[in-house]
N, C-alpha and C positions, 0 to 999 in steps of 0.2 A: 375439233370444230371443222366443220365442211362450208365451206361458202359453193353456192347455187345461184345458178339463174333459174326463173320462172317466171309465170306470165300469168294474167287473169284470164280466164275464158273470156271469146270474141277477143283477145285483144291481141295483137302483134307483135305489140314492148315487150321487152322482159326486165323483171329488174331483178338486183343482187340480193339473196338473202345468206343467211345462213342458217347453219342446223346441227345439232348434238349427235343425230341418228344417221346414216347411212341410207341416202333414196338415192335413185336411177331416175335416166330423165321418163318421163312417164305417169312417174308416180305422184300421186296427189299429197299436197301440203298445205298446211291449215295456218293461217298466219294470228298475229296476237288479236284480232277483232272476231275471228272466227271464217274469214272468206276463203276461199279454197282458191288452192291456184296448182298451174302444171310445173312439173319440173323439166325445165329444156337440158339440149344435152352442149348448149353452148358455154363457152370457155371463161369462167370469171377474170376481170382483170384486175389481178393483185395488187397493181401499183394502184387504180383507183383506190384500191379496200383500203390501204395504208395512207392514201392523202385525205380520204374521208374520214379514215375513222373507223378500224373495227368494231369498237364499240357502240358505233350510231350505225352499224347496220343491223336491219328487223331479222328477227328469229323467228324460221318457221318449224313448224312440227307433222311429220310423217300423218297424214291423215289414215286411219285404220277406219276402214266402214266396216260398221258392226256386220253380225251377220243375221240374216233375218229369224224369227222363232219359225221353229218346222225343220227350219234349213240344216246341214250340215257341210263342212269344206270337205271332208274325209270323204264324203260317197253319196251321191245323190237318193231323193227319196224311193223308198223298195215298198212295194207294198205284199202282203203274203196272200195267198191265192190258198 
């Protein structure tokens, strides 16, 4: 288990999450209602996690944006001549 800061877009708070998967700050995370938020690259504090409550902190999950139909990651579109 990884505990995370992240932040809503527009917004400047960050709060504590955690997560099962392995994200960098950057990376987008999908929380349990479905809203997206950024992953920071600031430092959780543990002693909070433990006077809170690991288990009262929300769980987020690595957002994967699909990729679109046409599209491929491997190599952009070719067309034959």
């Amino acid at each position: 288990m990884q505990y995370i800061k992240a932040k809503f877009p527009n917004s400047t708070r960050s709060y504590t999450y955690r997560t099962e998967v392995s994200v960098k700050a950057g990376d987008t995370v999908v929380n349990a209602k479905g809203a997206k938020l950024t992953v920071t690259d600031e430092t959780v504090d543990m002693k909070w996690v433990e006077t809170y409550g690991a288990d009262k902190v929300a769980v987020v999950k690595k957002c994967e944006e699909p990729v679109d139909a046409g599209e491929s990651e491997d190599k952009p579109n070719e067309i034959d001549h």
